[in-house]
ROTORRO-469240 format. One record per residue (C-alpha): residue number from 1; residue in one letter; x, y, z. Coordinates in nm, 4 decimals, always signed. Layout:
REM ROTORRO-469240
(keti NUM A (X Y Z)),
...
REM end
This chain:
REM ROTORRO-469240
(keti 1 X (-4.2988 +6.8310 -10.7693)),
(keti 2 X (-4.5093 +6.9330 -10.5361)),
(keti 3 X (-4.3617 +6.8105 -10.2579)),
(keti 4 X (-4.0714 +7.0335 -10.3597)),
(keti 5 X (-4.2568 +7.3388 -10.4004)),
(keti 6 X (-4.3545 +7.2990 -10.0338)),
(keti 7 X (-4.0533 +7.2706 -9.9139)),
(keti 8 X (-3.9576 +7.6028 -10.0749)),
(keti 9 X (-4.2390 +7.7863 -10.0134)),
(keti 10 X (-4.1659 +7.6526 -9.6287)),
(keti 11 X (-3.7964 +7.7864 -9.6724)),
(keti 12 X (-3.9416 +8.1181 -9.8139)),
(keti 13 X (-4.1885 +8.1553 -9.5103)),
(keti 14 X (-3.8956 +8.1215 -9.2425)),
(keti 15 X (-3.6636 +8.3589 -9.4456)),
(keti 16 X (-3.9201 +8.6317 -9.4562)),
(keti 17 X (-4.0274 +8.6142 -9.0797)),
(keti 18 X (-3.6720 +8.6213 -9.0211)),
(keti 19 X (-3.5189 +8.8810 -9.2353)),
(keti 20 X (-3.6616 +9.2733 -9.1791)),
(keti 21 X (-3.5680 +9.5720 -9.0348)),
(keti 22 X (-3.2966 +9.4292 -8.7858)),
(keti 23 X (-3.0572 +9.3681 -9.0454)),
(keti 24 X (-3.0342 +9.7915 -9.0548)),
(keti 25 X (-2.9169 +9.8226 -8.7096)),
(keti 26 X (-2.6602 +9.5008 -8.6840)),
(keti 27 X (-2.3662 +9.7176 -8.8298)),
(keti 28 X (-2.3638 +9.9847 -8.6043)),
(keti 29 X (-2.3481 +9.7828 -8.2989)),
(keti 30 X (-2.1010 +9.5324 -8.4471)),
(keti 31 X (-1.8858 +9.8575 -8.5637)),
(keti 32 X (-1.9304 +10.0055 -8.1626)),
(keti 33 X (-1.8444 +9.6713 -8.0397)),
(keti 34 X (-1.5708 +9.5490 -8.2363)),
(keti 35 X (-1.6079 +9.3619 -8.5647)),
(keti 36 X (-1.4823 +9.0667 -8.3971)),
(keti 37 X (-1.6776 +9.0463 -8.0910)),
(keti 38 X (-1.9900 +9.0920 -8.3331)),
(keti 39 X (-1.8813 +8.7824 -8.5175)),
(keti 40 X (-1.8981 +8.5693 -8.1605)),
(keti 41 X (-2.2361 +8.6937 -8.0934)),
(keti 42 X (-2.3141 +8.6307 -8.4645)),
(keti 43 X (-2.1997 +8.2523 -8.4131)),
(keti 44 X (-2.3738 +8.1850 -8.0417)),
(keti 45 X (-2.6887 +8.3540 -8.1685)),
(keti 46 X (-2.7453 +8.1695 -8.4755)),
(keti 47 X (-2.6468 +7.8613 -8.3237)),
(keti 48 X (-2.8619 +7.9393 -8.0101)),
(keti 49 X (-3.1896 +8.0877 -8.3177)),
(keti 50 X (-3.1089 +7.7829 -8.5040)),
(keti 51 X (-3.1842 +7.5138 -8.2103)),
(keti 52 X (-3.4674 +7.7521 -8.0988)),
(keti 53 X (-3.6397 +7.6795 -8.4341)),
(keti 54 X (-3.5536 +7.3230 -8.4608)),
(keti 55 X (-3.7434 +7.2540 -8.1028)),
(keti 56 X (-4.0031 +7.4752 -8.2292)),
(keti 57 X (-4.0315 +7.2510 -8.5503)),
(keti 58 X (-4.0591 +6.9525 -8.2787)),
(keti 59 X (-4.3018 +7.0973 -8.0792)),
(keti 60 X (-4.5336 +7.1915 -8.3592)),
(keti 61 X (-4.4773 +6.8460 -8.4850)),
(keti 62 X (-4.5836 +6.6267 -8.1157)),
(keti 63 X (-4.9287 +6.8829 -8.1419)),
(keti 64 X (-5.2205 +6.7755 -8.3405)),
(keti 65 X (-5.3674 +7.0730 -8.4035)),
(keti 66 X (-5.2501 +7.3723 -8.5787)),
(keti 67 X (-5.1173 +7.6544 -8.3040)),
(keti 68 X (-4.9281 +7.9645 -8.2700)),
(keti 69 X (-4.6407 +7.9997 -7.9759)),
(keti 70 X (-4.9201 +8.1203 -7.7409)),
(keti 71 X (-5.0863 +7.8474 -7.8129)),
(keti 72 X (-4.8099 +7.6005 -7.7079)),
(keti 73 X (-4.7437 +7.7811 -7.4354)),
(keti 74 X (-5.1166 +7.7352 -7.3285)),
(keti 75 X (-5.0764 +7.3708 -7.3485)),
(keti 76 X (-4.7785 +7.2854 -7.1976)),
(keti 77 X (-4.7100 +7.5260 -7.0095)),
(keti 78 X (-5.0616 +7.6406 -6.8772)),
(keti 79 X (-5.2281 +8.0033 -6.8309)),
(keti 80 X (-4.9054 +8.1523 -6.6989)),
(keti 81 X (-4.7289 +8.0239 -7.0089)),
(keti 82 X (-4.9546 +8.1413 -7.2367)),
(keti 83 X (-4.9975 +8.4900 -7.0616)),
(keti 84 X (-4.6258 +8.5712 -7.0640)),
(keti 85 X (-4.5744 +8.4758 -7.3881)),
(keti 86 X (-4.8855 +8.6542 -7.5624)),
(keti 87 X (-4.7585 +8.9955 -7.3140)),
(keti 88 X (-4.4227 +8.9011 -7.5204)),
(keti 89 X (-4.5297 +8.9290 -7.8488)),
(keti 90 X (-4.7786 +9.2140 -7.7943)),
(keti 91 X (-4.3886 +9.3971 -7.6652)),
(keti 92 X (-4.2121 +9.2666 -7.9560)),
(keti 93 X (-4.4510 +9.4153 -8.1915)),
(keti 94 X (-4.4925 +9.7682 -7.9960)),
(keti 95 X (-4.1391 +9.7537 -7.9959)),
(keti 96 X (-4.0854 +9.7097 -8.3818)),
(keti 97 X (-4.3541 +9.9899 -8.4851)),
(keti 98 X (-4.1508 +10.2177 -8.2059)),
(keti 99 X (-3.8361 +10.1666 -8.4147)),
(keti 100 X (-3.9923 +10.1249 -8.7782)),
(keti 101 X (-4.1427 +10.5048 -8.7338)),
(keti 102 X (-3.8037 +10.5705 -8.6010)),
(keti 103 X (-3.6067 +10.4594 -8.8847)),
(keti 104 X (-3.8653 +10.5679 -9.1394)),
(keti 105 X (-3.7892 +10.9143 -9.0932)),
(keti 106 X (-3.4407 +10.8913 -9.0326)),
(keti 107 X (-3.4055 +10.6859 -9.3695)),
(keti 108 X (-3.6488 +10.9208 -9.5684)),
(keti 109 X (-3.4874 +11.2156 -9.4364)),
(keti 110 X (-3.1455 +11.1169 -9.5970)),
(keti 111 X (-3.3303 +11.0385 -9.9103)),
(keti 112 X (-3.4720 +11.3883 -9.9594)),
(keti 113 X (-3.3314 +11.6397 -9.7211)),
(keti 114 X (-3.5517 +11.7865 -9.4381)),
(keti 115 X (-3.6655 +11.6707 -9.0947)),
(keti 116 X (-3.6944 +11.3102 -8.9987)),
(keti 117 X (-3.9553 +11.3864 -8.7083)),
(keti 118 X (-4.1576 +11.5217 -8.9807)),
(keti 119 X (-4.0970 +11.2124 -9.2285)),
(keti 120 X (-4.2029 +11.0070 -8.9086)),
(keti 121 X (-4.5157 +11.1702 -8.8647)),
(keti 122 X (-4.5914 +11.1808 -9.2075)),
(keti 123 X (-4.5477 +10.7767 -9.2133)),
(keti 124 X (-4.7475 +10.7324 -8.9234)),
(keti 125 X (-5.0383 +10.9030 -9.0449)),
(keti 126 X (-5.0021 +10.6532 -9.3721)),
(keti 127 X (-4.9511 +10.3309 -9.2116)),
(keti 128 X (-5.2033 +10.3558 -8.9373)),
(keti 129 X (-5.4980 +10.4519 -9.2298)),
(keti 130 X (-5.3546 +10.1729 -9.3967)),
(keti 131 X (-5.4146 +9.9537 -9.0841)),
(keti 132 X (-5.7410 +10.0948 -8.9871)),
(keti 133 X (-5.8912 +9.9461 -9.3356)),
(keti 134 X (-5.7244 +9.6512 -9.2809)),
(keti 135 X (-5.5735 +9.6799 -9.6598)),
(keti 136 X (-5.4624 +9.3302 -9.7268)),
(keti 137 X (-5.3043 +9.4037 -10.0686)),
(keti 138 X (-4.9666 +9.4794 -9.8883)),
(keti 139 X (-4.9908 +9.1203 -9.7148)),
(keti 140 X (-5.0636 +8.9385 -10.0572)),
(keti 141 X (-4.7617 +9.1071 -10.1966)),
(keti 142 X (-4.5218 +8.9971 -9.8845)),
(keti 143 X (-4.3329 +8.7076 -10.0356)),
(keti 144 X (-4.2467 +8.9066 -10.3056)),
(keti 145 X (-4.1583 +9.1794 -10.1811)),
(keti 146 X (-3.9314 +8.9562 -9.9495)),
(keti 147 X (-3.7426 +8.8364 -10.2646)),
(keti 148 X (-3.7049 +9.1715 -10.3999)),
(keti 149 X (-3.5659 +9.2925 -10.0536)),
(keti 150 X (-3.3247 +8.9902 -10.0794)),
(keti 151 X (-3.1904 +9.0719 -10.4052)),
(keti 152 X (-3.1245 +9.4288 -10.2906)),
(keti 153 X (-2.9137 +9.3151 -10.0020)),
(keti 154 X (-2.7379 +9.1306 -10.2133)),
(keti 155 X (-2.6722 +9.3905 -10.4694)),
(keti 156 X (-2.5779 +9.6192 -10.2070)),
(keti 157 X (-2.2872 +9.3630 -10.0980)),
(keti 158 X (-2.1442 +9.3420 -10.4421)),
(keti 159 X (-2.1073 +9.7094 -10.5015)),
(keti 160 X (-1.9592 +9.7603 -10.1508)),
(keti 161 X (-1.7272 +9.4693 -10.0928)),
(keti 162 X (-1.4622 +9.5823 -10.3295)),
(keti 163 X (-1.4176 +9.9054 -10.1065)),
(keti 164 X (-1.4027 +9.7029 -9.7912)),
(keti 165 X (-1.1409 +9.8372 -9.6020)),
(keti 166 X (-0.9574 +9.5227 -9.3711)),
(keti 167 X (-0.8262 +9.7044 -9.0995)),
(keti 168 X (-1.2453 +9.7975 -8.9950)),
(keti 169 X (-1.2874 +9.4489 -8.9716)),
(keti 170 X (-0.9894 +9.3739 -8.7101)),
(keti 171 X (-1.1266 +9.5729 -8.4072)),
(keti 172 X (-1.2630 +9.4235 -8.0974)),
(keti 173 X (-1.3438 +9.5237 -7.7260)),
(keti 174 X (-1.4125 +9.2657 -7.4993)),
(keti 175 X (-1.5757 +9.4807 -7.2393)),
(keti 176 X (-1.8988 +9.5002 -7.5282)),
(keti 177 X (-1.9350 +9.1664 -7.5441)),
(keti 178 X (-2.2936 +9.2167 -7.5062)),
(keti 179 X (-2.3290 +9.5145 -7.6709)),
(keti 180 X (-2.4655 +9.3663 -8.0208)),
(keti 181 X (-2.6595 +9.0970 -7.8804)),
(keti 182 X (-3.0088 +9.2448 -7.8162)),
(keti 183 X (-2.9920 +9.4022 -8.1944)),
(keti 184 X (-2.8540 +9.0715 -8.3801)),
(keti 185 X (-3.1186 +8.8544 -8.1597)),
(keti 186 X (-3.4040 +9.1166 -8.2660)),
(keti 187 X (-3.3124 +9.0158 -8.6143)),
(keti 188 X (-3.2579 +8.6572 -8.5821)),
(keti 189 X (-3.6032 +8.5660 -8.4192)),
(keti 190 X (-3.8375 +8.4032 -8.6475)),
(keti 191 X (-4.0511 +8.1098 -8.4572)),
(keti 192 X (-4.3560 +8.2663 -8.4986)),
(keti 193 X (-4.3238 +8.1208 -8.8692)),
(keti 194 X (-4.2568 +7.7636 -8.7935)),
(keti 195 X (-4.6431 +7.6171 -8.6882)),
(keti 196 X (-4.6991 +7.8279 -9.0513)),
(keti 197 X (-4.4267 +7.5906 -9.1922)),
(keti 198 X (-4.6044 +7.2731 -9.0519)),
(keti 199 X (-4.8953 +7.3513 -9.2654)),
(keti 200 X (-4.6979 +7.4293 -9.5917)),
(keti 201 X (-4.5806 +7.0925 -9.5436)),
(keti 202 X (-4.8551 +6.8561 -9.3845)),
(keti 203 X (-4.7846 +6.6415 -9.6851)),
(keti 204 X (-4.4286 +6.6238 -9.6469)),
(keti 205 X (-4.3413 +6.6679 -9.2722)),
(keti 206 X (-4.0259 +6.4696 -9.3164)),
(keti 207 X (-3.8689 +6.7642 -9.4733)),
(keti 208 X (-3.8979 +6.9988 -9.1845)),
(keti 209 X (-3.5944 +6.9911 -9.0304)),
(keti 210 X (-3.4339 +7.0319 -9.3073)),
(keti 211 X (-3.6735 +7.3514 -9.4334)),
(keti 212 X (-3.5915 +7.4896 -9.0555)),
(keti 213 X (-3.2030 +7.4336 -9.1365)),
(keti 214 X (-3.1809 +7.6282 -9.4559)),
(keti 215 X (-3.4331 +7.9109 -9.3637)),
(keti 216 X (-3.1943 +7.9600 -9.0642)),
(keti 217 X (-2.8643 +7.9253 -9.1990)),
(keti 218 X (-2.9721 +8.1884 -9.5325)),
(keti 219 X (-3.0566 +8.4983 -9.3624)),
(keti 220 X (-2.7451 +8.3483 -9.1007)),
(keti 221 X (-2.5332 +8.4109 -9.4501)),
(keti 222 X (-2.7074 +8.7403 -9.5712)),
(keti 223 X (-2.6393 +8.9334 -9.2017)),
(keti 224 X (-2.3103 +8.8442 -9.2195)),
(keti 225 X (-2.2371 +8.9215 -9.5739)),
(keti 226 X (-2.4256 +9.2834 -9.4978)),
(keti 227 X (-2.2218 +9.3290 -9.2111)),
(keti 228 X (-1.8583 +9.2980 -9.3718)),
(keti 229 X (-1.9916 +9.4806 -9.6171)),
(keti 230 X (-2.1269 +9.7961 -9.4298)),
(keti 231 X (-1.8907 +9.7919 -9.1810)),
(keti 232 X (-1.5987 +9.6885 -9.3738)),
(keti 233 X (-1.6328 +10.0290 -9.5569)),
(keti 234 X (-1.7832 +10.2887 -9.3054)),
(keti 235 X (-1.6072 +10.1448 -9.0019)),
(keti 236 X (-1.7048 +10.3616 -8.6893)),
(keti 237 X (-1.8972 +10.5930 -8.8770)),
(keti 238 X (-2.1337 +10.3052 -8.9188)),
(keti 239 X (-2.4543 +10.4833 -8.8655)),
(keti 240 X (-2.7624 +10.3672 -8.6795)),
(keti 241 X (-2.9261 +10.3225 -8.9758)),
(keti 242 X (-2.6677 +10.1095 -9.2087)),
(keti 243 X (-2.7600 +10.2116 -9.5362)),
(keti 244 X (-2.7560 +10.6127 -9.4476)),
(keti 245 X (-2.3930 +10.5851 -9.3526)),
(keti 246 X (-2.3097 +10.3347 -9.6379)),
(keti 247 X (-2.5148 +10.6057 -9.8769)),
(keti 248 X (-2.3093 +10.9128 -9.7372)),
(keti 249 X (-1.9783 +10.6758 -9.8582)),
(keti 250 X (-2.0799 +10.6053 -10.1967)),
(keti 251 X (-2.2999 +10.9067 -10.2957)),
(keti 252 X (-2.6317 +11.0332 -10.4270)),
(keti 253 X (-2.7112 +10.6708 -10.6193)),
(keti 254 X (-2.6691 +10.4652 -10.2902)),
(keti 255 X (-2.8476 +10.7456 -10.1121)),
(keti 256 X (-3.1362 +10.6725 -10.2851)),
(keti 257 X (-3.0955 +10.2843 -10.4034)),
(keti 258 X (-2.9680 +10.1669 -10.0733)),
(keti 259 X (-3.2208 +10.3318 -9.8555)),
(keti 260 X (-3.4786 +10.2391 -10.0344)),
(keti 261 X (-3.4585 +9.8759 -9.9138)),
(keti 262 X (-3.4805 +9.9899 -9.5668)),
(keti 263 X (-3.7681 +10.2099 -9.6150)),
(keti 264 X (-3.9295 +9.9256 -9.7821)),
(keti 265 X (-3.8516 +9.6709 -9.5388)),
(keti 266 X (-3.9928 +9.9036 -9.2309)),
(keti 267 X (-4.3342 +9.9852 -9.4174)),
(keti 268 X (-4.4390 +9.6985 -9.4914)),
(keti 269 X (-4.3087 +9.5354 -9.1666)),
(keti 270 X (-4.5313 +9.8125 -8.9570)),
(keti 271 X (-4.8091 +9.7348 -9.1623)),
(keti 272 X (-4.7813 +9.3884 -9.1041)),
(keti 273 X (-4.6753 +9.3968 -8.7728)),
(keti 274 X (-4.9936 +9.6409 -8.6649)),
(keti 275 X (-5.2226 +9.4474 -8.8318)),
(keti 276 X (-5.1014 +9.1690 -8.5814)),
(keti 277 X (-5.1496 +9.3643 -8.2868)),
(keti 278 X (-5.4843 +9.4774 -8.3765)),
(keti 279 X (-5.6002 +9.1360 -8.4747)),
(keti 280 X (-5.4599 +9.0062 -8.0888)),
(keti 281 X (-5.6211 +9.2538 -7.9093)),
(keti 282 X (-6.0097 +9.2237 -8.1545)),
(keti 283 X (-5.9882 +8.8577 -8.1540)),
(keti 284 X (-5.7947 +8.7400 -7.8173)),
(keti 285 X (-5.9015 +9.0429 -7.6142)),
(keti 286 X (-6.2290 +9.0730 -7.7942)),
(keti 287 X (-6.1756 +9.4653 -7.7861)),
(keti 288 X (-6.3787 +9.6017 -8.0759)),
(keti 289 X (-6.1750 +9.6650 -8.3968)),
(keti 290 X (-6.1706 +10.0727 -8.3714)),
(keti 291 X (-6.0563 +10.0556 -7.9975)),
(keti 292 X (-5.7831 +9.7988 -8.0944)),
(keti 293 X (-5.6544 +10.0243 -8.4078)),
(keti 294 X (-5.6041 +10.2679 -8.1472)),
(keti 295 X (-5.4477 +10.0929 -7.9080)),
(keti 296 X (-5.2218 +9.9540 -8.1930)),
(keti 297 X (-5.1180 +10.2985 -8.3459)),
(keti 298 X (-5.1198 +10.5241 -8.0148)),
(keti 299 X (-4.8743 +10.3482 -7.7949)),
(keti 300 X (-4.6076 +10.3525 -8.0443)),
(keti 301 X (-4.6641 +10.7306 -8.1097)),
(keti 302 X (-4.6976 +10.8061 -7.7665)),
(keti 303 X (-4.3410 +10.6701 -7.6804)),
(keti 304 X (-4.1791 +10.8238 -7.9868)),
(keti 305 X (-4.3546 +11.1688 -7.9020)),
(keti 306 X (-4.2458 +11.1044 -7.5414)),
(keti 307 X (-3.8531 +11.1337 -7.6631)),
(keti 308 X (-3.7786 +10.7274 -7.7671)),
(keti 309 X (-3.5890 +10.8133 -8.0551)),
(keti 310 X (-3.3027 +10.5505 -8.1231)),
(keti 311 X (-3.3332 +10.3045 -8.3642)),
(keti 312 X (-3.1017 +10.0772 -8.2605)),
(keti 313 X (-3.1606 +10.1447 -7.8808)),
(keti 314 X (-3.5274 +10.0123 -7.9356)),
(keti 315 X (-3.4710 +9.7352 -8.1438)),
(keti 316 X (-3.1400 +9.6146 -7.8714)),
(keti 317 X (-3.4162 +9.6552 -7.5981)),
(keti 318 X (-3.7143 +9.4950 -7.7534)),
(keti 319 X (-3.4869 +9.2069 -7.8856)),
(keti 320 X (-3.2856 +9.1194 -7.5929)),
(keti 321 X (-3.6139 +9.1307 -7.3694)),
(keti 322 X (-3.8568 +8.9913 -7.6325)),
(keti 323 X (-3.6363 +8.7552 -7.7721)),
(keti 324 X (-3.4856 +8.6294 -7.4440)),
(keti 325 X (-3.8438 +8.5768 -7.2973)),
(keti 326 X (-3.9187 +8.3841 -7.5462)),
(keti 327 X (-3.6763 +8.1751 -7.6457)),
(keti 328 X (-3.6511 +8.0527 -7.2544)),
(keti 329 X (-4.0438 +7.9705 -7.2863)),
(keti 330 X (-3.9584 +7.7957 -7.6474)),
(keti 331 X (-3.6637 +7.5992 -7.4178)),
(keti 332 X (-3.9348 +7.5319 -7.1122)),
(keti 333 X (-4.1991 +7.4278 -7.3538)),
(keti 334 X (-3.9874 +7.2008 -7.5838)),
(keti 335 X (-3.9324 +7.0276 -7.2979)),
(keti 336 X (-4.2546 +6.9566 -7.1543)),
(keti 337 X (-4.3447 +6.8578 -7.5222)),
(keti 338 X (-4.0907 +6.5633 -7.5195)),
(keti 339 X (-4.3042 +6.4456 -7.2323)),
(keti 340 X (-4.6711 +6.5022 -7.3162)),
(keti 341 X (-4.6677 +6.4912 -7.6693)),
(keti 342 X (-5.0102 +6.3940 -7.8587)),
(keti 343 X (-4.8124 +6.3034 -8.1548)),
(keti 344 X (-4.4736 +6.1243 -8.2774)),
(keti 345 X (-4.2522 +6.3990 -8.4442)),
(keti 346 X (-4.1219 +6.3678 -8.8100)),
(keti 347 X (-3.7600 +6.4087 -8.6100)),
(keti 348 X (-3.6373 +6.5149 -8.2364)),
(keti 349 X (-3.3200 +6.6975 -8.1259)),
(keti 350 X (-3.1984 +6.6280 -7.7841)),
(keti 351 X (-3.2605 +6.8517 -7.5139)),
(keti 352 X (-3.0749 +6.7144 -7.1863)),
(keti 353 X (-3.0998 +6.9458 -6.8766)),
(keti 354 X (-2.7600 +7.0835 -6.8984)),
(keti 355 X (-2.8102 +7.2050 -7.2941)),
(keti 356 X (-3.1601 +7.4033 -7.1517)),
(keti 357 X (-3.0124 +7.5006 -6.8637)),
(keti 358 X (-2.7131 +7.6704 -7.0616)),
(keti 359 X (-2.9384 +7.8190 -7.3412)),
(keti 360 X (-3.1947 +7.9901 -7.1021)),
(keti 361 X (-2.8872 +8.1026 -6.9195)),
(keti 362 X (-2.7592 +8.3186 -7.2118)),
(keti 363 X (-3.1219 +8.4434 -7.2923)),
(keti 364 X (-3.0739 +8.5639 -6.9238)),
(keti 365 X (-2.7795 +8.7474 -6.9205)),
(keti 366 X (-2.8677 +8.8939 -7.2126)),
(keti 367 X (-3.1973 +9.0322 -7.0146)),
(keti 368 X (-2.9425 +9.1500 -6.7682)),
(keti 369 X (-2.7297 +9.3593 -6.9345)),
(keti 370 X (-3.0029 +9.5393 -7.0891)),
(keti 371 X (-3.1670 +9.6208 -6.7973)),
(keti 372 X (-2.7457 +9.7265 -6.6249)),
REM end
């Protein structure tokens, strides 16, 4: 029994790492690309996240001690490993709080009329207060708050699949290939949560593969689901924000019930997400913990006061150059692990040359088209 309850409560750590505010910007670039060419970068993502997270599970496994990715990277990669990946995840992270106080307002402000600029700043003042005191009731309440988040996607799908229109979902241009992949990679990352995982099941290692395989494949289901159903019925007046556009379809009850997932998802995510960053640069940095608050809240501000103001733009950017940093460390590291392993692994995946060699490849590209 318990062994059971590990494994889900394994699952349920992946799923929520995984599944946040990216999920509200996948329709509009899938809907600018082509429905189609979304779906491809849906499949090579996942399949690319999945294998990510599986060699993440494998390195976490061959370590004896309990680390984050920095910490990997520190060991087999050495101080320039473990340098690019923490300046990595302190981008990700002013990347996300850029485009959660983005999407806040724009989300609030189709809730209740009036300026999102001034929803954003009203936000900002709340969630950096709520940081500064280090208010750890929102963190207790983040698995369940996950589930509930889950069961409004999925509520969402039912009432809009019926008004799926087919002909939205037959459109493709091949010279966007890339278009969607820096959003749908934002929302597919998730190995920060697998050395969590590890712990959750110390007693039951076996099972991690198989934890890693159905916390992937869920949220895999869930974007996919949410994207036939947003922009099956809005089509190319998919907004930036999916659920304003889908509310604007349906009317005043979705207005309110479908963005308030979103506005959900983004507050607690900034919370969460700050709280990182000022924890990274109090403990790692050993910057006192006013000075790091600031740090944490004024950079994101700065750029959003400066004129960064797209949701989707921010969250394409910070995934494709985030993401693609990181999972060609993951690929680099995963490697090195096979050799100088301190432990033998519960289970190993292959990595030959030519598979690394064509996943950090992708990540590449990817890194290139953002910057074109």
């Amino acid at each position: 029994m318990a062994e059971k309850r590990s494994f889900y409560e394994a699952v349920a750590t992946l799923i929520g790492t995984i599944i946040g505010a990216g999920i509200f910007g996948i329709p509009y670039v899938v809907a600018k690309a082509g429905f189609l060419v979304g779906m491809v970068n849906f499949v090579v993502l996942g399949f690319m996240i999945m294998m990510i997270n599986l060699y993440t599970g494998e390195i976490a496994l061959r370590t004896k001690k309990t680390h984050q990715l920095v910490g990997f990277a520190d060991i087999y990669l050495g101080k320039w490993g473990k340098w690019i990946m923490t300046f990595t995840s302190l981008f990700s992270i002013i990347g996300a709080l850029i485009a959660y106080l983005i999407g806040e307002g724009e989300v609030l402000s189709a809730m209740f009329g009036g300026s999102a600029f001034m929803y954003s700043m009203i936000f900002f003042v709340i969630a950096s207060t709520l940081i500064y005191f280090d208010l750890k009731v929102i963190k207790d309440s983040e698995l369940w708050l996950n589930l509930v988040l889950l069961i409004l996607i999925l509520v969402i799908c039912i009432v809009a699949i019926p008004s799926v229109n087919l002909q939205n979902l037959q459109s493709y241009d091949l010279s966007k290939i890339f278009l969607p992949y820096g959003v749908i990679l934002f929302a597919f990352v998730g190995a920060t949560a697998i050395p969590a995982m590890e712990v959750e099941l110390k007693n039951n290692k076996k099972e991690m593969r198989k934890a890693i395989l159905v916390g992937t494949l869920i949220p895999f289901i869930v974007y996919i689901l949410f994207t036939i159903s947003v922009v099956g019925v809005t089509g190319i007046k998919t907004t930036e924000v999916a659920t304003v556009g889908l509310g604007e379809f349906f009317g005043k009850y979705m207005v309110f019930f479908g963005n308030l997932f979103p506005v959900l998802t983004m507050a607690t995510s900034f919370f969460l997400l700050g709280l990182a960053m000022k924890w990274i640069l109090h403990y790692d940095f050993k910057i006192n913990k006013k000075l790091s608050w600031l740090i944490t809240v004024s950079i994101p501000l700065i750029l959003f006061l400066l004129g960064v103001n797209s949701f989707v733009g921010v969250i394409g950017f910070t995934g494709a150059i985030a993401g693609g940093i990181e999972g060609i460390l993951l690929v680099l590291i995963a490697k090195m692990a096979k050799k100088k392993g301190e432990v033998e692994p519960a289970y190993s995946i292959p990595l030959p040359w030519i598979f690394a060699v064509i996943l950090m490849l992708i990540f590449v590209l990817g890194l290139m088209f953002q910057f074109l």
